[in-house]
Each structure stands twice: as C-alpha cells, then as structure tokens.
GUTORKOL-707042 format. One record per residue: residue in three letters; x, y, z of N, C-alpha, C, O in turn. Coordinates in steps of 0.1 Angstrom, whole numbers, padded with zeros to 4 digits, always signed. Each point is the difference from the previous one (the first is absolute). Layout:
BEGIN
ALAXYZXYZXYZXYZ
...
END
This chain:
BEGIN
UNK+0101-0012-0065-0006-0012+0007+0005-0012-0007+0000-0003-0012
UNK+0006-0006+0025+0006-0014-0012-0010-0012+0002+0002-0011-0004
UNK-0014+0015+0012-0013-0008+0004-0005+0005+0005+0001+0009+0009
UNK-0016-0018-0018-0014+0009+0002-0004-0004+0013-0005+0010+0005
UNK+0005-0022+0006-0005+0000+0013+0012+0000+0007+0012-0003-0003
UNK-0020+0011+0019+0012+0000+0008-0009-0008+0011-0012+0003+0004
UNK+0018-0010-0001-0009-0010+0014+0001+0007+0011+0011+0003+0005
UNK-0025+0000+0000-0003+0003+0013+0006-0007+0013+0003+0006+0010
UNK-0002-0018-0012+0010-0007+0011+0013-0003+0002+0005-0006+0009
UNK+0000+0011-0019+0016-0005-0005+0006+0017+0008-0005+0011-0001
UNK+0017-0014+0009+0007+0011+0001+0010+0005-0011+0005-0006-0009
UNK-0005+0022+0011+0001+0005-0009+0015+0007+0005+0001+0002+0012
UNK+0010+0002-0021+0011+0006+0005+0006+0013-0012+0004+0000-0012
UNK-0006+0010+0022+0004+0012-0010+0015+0006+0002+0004+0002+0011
UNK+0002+0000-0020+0014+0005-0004+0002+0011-0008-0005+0003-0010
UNK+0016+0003+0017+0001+0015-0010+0011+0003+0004+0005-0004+0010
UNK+0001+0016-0020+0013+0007+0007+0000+0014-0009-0008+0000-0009
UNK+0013+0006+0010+0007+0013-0008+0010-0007-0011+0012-0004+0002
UNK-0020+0005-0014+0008-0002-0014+0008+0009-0008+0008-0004-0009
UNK-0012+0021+0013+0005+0008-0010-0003+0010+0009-0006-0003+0011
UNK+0012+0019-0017-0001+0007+0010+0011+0012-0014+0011-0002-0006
UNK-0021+0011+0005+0002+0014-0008+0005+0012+0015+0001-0002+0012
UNK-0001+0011-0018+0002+0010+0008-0007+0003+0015+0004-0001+0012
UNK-0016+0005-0016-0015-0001+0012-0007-0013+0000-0006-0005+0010
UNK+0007-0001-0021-0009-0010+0000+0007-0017+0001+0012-0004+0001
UNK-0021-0003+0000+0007-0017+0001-0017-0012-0003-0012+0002+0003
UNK+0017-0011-0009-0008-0009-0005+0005-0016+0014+0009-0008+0000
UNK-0019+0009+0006-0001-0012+0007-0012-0013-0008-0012+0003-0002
UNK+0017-0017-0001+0001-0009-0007-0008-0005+0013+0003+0004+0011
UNK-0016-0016-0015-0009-0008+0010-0002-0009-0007-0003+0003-0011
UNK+0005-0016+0015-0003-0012-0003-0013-0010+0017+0001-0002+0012
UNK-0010-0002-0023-0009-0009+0010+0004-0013+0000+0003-0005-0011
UNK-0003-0003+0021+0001-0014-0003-0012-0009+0008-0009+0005+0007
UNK+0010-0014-0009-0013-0017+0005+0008-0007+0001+0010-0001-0007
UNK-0014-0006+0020+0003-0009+0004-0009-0011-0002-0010-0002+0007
UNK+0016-0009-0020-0010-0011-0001+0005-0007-0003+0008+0003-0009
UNK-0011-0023+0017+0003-0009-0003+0016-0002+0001+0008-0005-0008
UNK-0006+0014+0022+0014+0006+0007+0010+0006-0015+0010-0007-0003
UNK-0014+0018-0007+0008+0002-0006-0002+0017-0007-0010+0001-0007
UNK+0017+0012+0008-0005+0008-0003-0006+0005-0013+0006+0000-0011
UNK-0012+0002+0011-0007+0002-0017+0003+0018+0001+0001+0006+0010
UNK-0001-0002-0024+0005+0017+0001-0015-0001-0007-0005-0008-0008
UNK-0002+0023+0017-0014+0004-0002-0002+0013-0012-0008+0000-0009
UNK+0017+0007+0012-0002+0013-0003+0014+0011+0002+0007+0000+0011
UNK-0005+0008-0020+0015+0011+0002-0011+0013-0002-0010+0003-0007
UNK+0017+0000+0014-0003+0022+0005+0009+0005-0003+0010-0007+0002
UNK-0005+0020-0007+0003+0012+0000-0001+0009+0007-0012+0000+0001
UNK+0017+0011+0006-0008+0007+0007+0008+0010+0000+0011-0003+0006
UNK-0012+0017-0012+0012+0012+0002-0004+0008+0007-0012+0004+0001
UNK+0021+0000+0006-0004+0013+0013+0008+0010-0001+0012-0003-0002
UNK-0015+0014+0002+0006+0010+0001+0003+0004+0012-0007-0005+0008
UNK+0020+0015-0001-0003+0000+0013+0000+0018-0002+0004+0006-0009
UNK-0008-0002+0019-0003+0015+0003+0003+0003+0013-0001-0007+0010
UNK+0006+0020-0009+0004+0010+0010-0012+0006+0009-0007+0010-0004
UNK+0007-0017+0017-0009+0003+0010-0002+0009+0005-0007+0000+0010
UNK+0017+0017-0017-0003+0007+0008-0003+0013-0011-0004+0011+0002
UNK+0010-0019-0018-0001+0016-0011-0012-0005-0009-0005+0005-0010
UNK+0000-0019+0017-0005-0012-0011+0006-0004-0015-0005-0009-0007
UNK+0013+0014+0005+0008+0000-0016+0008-0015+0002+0000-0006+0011
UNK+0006+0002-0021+0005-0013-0007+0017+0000+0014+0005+0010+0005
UNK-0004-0018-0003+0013-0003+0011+0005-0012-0002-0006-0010-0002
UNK+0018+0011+0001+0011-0013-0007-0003-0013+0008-0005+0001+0012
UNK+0008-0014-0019-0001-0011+0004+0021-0004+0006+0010+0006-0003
UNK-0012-0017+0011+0014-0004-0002+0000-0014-0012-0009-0008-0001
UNK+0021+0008-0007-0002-0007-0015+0005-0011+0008+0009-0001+0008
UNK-0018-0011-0013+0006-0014+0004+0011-0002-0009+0004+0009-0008
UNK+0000-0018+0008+0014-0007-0004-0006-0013-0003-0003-0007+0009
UNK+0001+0003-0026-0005-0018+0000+0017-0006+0000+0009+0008-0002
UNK-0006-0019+0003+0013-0008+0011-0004-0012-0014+0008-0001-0010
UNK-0017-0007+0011+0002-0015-0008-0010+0003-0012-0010+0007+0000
UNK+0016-0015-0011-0003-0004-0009-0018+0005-0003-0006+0007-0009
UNK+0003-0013+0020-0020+0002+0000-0001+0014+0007-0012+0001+0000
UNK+0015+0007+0005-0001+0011+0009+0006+0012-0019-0005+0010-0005
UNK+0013-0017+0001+0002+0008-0014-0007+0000-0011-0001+0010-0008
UNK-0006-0022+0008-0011-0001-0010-0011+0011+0005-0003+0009-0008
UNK-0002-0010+0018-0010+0004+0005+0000+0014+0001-0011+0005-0001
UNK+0024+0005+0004-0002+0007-0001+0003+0008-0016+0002+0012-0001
UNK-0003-0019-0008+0004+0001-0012-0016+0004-0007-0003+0009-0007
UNK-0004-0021+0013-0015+0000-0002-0007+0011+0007-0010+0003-0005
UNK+0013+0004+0016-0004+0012+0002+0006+0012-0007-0006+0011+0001
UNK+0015-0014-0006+0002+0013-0008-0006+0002-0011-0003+0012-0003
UNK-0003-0028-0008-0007+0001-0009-0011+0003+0002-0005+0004-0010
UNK-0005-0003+0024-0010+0003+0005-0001+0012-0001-0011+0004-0004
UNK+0024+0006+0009-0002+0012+0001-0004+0006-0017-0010+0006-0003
UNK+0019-0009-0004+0000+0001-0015-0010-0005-0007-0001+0001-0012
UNK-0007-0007+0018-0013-0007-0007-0012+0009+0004-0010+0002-0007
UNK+0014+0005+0023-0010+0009+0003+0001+0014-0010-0009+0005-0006
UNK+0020-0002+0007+0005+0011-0015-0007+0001-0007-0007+0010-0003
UNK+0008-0024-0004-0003+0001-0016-0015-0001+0000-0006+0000-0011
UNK+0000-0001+0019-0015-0007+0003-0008+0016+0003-0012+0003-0004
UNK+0021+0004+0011-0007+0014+0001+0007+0008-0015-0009+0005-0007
UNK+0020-0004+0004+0003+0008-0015-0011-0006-0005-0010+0008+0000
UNK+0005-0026-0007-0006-0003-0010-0018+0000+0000-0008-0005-0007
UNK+0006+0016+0021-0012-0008+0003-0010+0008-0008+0004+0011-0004
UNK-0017-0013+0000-0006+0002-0009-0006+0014+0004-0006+0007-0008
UNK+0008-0004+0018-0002+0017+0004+0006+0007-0004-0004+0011-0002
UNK+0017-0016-0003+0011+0012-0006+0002-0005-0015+0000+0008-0009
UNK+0002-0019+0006+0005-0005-0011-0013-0005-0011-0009-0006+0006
UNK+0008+0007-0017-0009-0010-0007+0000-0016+0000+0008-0005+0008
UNK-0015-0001-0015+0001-0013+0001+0010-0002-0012-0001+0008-0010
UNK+0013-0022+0011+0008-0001-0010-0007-0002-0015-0012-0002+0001
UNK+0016+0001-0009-0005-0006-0015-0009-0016+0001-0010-0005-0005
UNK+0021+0000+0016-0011-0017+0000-0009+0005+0005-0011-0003-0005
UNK+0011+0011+0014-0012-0003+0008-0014+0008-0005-0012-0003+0003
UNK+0017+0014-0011-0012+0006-0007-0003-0003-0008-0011+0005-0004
UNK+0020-0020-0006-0006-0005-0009-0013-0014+0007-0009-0005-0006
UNK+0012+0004+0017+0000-0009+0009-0019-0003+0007-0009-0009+0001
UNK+0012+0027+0001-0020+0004+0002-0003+0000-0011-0007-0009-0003
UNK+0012+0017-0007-0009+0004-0014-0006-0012-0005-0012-0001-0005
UNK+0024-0012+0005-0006-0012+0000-0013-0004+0007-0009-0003-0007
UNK+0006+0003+0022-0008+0000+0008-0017+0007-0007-0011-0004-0001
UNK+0018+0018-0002-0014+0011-0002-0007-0005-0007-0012-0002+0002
UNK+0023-0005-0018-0004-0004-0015-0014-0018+0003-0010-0003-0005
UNK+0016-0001+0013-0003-0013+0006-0017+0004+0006-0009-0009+0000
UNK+0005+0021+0004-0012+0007+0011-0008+0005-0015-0013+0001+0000
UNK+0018+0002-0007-0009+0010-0011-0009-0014-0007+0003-0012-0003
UNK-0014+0021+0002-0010-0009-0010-0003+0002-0015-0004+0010-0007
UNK+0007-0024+0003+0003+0000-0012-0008-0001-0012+0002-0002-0012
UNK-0015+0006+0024-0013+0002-0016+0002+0018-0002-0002+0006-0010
UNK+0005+0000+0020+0002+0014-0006+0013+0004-0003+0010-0005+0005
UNK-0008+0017-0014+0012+0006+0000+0005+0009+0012+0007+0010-0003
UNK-0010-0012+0019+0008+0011+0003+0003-0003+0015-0002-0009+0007
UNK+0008+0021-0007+0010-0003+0013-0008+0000+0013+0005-0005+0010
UNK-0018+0011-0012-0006-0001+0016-0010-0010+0001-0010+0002+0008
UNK+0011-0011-0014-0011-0010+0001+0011-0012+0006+0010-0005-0007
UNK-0014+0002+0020+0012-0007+0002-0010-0011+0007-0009+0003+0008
UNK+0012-0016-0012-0006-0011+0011+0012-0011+0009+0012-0004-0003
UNK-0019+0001+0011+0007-0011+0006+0004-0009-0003-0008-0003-0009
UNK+0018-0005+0011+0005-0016-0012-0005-0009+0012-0003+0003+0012
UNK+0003-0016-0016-0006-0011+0004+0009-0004+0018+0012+0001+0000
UNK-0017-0004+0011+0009-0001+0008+0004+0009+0008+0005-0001+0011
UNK-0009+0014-0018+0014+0009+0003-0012+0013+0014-0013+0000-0001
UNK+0020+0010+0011-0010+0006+0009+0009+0014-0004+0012-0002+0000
UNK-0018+0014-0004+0006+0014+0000+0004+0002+0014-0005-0006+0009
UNK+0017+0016-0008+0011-0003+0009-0013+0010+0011-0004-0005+0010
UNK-0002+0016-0014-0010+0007+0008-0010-0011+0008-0008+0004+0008
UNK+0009-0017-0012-0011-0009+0004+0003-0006+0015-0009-0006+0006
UNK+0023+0007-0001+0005-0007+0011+0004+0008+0007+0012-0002+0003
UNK-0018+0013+0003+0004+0008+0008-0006-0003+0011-0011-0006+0000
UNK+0016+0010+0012-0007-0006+0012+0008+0010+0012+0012+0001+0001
UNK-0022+0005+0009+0005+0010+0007-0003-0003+0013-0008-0009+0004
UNK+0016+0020+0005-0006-0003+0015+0009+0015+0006+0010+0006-0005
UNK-0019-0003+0021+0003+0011+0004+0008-0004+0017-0008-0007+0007
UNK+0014+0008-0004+0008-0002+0015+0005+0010+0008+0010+0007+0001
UNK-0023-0007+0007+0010+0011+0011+0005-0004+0007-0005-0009+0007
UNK+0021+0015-0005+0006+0001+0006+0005+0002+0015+0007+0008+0004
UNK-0014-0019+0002+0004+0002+0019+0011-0004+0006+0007-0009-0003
UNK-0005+0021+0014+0013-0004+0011+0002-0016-0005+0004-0001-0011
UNK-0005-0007+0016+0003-0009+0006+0007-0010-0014+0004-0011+0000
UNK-0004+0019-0012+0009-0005-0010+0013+0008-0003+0006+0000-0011
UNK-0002+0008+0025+0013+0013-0004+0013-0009+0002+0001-0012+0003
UNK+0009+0021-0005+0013-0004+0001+0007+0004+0013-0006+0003+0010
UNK+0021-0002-0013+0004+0005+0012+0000+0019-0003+0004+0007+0009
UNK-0008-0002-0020+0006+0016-0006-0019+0005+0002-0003+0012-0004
UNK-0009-0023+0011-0014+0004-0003-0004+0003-0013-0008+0010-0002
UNK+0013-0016-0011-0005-0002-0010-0002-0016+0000+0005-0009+0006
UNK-0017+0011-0017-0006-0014-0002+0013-0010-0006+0009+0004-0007
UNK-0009-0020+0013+0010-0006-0002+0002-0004-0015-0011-0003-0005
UNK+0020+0002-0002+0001-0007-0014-0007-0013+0000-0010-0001-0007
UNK+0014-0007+0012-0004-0014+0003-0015-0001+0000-0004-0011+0001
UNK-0006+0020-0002-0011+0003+0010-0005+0001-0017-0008-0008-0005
UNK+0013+0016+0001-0007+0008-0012+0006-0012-0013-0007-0002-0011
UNK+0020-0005+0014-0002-0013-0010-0006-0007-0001-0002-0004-0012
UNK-0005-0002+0025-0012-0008+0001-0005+0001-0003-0006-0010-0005
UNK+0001+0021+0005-0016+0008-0007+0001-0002-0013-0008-0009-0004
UNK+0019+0016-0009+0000-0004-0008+0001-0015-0010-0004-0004-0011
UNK+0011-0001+0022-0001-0015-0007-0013-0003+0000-0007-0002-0010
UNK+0005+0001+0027-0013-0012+0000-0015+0010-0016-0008-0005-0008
UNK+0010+0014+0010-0010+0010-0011+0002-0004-0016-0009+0001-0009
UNK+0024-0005+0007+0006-0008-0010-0006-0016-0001-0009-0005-0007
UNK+0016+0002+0016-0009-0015-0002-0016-0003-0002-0005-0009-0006
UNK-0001+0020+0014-0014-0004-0005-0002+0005-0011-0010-0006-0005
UNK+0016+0015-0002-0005+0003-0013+0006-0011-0009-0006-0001-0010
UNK+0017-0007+0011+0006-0008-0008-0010-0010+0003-0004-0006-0010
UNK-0001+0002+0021-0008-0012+0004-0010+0000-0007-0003-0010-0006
UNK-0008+0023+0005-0015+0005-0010+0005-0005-0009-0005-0011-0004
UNK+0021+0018-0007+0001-0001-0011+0003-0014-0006+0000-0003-0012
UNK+0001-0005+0021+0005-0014-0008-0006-0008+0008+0006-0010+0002
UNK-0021+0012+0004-0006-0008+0008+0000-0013+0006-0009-0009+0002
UNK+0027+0012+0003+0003-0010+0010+0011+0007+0005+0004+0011-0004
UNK+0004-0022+0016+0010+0006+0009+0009+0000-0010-0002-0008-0010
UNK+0012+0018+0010+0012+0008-0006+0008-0001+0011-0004-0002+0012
UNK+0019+0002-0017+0009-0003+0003+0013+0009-0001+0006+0004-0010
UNK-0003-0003+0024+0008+0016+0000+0014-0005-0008+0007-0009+0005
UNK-0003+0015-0016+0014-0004-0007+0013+0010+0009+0010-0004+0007
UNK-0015+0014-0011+0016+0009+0003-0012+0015+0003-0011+0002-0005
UNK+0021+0006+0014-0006+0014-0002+0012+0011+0000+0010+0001+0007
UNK-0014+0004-0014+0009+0009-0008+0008+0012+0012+0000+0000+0012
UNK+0005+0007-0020+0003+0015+0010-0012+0007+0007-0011+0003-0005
UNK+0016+0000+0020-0012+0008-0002+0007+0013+0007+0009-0002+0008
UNK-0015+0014-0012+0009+0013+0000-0012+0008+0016-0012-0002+0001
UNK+0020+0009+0007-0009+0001+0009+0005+0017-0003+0010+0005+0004
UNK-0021+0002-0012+0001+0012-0005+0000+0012+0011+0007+0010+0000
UNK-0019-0015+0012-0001+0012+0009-0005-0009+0012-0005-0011-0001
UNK+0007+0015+0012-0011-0007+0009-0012+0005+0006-0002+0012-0001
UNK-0007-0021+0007-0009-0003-0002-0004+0004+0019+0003-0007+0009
UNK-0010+0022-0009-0005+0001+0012-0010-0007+0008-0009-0006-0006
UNK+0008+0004+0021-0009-0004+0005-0016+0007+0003-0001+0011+0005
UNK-0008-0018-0009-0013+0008-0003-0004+0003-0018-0008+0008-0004
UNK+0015-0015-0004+0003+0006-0013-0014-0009-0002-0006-0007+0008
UNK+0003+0010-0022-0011-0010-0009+0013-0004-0011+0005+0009-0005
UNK-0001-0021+0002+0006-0011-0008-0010-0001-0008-0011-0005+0004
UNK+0013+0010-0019-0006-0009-0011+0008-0008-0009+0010+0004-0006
UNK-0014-0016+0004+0006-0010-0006-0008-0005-0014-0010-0007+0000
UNK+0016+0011-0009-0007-0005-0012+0011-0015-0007+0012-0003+0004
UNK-0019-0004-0012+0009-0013+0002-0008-0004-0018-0011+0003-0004
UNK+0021-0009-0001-0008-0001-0017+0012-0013-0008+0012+0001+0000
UNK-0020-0011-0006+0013-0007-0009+0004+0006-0012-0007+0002-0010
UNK+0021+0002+0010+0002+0008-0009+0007-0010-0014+0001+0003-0012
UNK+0001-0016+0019+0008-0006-0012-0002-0013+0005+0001-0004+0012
UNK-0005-0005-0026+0004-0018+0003+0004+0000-0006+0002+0008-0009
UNK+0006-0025+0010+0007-0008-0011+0004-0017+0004+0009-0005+0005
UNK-0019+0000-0009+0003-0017+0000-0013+0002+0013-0011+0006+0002
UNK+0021-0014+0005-0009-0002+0016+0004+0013+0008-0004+0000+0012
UNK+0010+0011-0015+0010+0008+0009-0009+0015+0000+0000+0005-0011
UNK-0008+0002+0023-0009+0013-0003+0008+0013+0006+0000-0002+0012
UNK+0004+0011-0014+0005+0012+0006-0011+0008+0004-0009+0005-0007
UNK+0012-0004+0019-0009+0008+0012+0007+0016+0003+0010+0002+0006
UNK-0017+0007-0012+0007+0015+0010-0013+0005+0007-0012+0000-0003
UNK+0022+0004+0016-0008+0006+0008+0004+0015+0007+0011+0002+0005
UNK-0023+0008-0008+0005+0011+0001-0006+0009+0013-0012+0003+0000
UNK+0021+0002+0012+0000+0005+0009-0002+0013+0000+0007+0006-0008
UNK-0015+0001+0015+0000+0017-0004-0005-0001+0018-0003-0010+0007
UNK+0004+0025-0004-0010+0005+0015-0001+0010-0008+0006+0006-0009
UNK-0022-0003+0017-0008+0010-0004-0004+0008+0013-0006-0004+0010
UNK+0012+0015-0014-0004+0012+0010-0015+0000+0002-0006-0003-0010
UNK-0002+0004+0020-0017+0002+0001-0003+0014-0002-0012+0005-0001
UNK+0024+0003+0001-0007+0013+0003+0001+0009-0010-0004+0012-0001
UNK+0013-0020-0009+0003+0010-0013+0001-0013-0015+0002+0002-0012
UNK-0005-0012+0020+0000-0010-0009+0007-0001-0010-0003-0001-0012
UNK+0017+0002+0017+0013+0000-0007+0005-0015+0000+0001-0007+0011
UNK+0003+0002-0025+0007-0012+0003+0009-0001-0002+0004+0007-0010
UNK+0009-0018+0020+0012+0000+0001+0006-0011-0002+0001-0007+0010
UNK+0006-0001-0025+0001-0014-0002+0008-0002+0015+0003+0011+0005
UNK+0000-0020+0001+0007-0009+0010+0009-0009-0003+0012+0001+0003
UNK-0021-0014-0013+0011-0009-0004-0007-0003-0010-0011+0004+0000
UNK+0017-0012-0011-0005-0011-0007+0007-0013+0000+0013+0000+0000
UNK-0022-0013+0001+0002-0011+0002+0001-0006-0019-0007+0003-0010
UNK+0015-0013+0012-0003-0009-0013+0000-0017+0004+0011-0003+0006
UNK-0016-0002-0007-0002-0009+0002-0002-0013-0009-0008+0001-0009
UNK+0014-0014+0011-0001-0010-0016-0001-0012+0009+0008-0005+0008
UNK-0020+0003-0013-0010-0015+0006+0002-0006-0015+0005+0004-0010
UNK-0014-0021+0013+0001-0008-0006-0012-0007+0003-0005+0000+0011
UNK-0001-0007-0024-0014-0009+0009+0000-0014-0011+0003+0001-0012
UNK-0007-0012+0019+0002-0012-0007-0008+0001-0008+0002-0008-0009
UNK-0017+0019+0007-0013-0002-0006+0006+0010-0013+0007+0010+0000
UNK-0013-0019-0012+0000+0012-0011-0007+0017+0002-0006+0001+0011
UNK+0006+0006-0015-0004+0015+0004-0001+0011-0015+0008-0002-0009
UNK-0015+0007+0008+0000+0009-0012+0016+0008+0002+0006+0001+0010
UNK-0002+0005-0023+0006+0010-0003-0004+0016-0001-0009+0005-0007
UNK+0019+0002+0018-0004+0016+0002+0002+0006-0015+0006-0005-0009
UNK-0013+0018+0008+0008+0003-0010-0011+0017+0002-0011+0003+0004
UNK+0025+0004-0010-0001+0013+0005-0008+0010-0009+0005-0001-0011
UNK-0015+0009+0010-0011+0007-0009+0004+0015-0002-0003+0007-0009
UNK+0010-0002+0021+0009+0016-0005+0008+0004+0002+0005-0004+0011
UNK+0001+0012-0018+0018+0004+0003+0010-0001+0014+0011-0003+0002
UNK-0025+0007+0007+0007-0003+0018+0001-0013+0003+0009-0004+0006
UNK-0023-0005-0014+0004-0008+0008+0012-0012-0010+0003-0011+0004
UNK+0001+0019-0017+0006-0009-0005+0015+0002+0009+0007-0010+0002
UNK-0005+0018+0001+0012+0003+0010+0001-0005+0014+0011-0003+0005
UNK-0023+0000+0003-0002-0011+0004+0006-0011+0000+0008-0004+0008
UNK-0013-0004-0021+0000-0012-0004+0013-0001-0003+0004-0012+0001
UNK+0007+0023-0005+0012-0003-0005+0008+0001+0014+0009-0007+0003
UNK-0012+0015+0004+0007+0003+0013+0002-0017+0010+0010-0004+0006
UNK-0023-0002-0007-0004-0010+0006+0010-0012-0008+0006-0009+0005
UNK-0008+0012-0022+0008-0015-0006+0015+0004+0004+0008-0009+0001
UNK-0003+0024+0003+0014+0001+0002+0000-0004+0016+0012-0005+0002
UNK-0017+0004+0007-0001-0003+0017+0003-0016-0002+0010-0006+0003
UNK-0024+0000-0013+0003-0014-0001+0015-0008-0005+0008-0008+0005
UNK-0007+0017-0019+0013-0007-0002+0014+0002+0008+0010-0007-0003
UNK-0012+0017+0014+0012+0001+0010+0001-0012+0011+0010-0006+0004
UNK-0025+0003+0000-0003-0007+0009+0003-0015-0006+0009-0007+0005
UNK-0014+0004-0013-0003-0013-0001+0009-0003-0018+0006-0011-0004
UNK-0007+0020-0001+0010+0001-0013-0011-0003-0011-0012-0001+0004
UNK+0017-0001-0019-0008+0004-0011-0007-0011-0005-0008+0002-0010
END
C-alpha cells in the first residue's frame, strides 16, 4: 500500500500484465491507480501467482514463456524470479522445519528474561512488563459458513471471498488492539493450501503476533472443520501489518509456540515492511 485512503469518488484504474512465467506457473504484476486533482497517484502493487493445471488429468500443464523485450519488462521479470527464490527459502527456512537462527533465539530468551520476576528465583513465576498484552490475550475468532452464492467458476468457495473474511477479522482485532482505526500497510503471501468446499464451517482464528514502533502484525488462521468427524483442515493463513497513529501496548509471547509465533510474525514484518 503506497496510501492509507483511497477516495470513494475519485476513479480508480487497474493495470496488470504477465511478468514472469516458470514452467506451469507465471506471476501476473497489478498496479491500482486514482485519479485526483486530474493526476494519477499509484495506490497499491499485487502479486498474484497462478499455477495452471490440466483439465482433464488435473495435474500441473505447461504455460507459454513470455519474452520481457525492454529494459522494464527485464527488470520485472528479474523480480519474479527473486520471488520465486524468496518463496524457496521461506519454505526451506520456515520454523516448521528449521530452528530459529542464533539472533533470534538470543532474541526471545531476551524477551522470556524481561517476563521473569525478579523477587523470586525462578523460571515459572513470570509477570507482565509495563504496557506490554501476552500474545494469548489478543485472540479473536469467528465461524463462516460457507454458501453457494460465494463459489467460483470450479464450485469451490471463491479466494476473494475467504480474503475478506480474513482481513476484515484482522482489522477488527488490530482495531480492539490499539483502540482506534488501524491502517492496512502491506499484506504478506498468502498460500492457498486446499480449497475450501461449499457448505463447509470456516474457522478463523486471528491474534497479534508482533509490534514494533506504530507497526502491529496480524495472523490469521484458516482451518474447515468436518461436522461429522470433526477433523480440521488448515486452508490458509493470512499475515497481515497494520499501523495506528495511537500509542498501543507491546505483544509479547509467554510459550515456546507462541514465541514462534512472534518470530514468524517479526520475519513476515521485516519482508513486508523491512527491519
């Protein structure tokens, strides 16, 4: 986002093209614009990768490879390549597989050391610091079923459908947490793991996993739940990084999960918005 309002009255003009293009897959590039005070202002840039698939084995089926021609058509697809390689390293480094580096485990232990109280000797007497909300304290949920009339063209529920849901469930928990309007910065990758039947129950849990300055990191986590065997199936996770003009307490994380959390969320932030 390169601005926080977009005027309701001002026309708006959207652009995009095919920037990159792997084997099956291709990264199409979106840019928003406003029109104000006859002059375009740039709103917001998208990403968006698609895979394409075979309509008849459903398996992965080749794209045709664009050709970038100028100068900017080369940059850009240069920048999707580092995308693809950023997606790489993001699943090699991700905290499911890998530990947290040396900074970063020096990083909590700092955090833990800061939570312990310091009239006793020990590790389980832990209190809250001044300011500050345990990361378990901002959780905030909601249940959505899933009707026709939000499907696609394949009769699964639409992506678009189920982003909404997560943001706006984002923003209200950023809005409780810093008890005023928040301000959408950037939103991160979002990985669309399975989809999402019609008739499903959507559970959406939503929590701040990380601040810093004015800047709060929002994840939000997607599961369907079977009714009949009450199996759950993550969907997506959302991350999300608001901003709010009002001062706001600092999160801060009370057990091992959620310090992974909290590191997952400062690693989302520093991609998004940097360090």
């Amino acid at each position: 986002m390169h601005e926080q309002f977009i005027h309701p009255d001002c026309d708006i003009r959207m652009t995009g093209n095919v920037t990159w293009t792997g084997k099956t897959s291709m990264e199409v590039t979106m840019q928003l614009e406003q029109l104000r005070m006859e002059k375009w202002h740039q709103m917001l840039d998208a990403c968006f990768v698609m895979v394409a698939r075979d309509p008849i084995n459903k398996g992965s089926a080749f794209v045709h490879p664009v050709v970038p021609e100028t100068e900017e058509d080369k940059a850009l697809f240069q920048l999707g390549e580092s995308h693809k390689k950023q997606r790489k390293d993001q699943t090699l480094e991700s905290l499911f597989r890998q530990p947290p580096t040396a900074e970063e485990r020096q990083y909590i232990h700092d955090i833990f050391l800061s939570t312990l109280n310091s009239k006793s000797v020990s590790f389980r007497d832990r209190v809250k610091p001044d300011n500050t909300l345990w990361l378990e304290e901002t959780i905030l949920k909601n249940v959505i079923i899933c009707h026709p009339e939000n499907r696609n063209l394949y009769s699964k529920m639409f992506g678009g459908f189920l982003m909404r849901q997560a943001f706006e469930l984002g923003w209200s928990n950023a809005c409780l947490y810093c008890k005023s309007r928040p301000f959408i910065e950037a939103v991160d990758d979002i990985m669309f793991r399975g989809p999402v039947e019609v008739g499903s129950l959507l559970f959406m849990s939503s929590e701040v996993v990380y601040t810093k300055d004015q800047y709060l990191q929002v994840r939000v986590h997607a599961e369907v739940v079977d009714p009949k065997t009450g199996e759950h199936e993550t969907t997506n996770i959302f991350h999300f990084t608001f901003s709010s003009p009002q001062p706001f307490p600092k999160v801060m994380p009370r057990t091992y999960a959620e310090s992974m959390l909290y590191l997952s969320g400062k690693r989302h932030f520093e991609s998004a918005v940097g360090k």
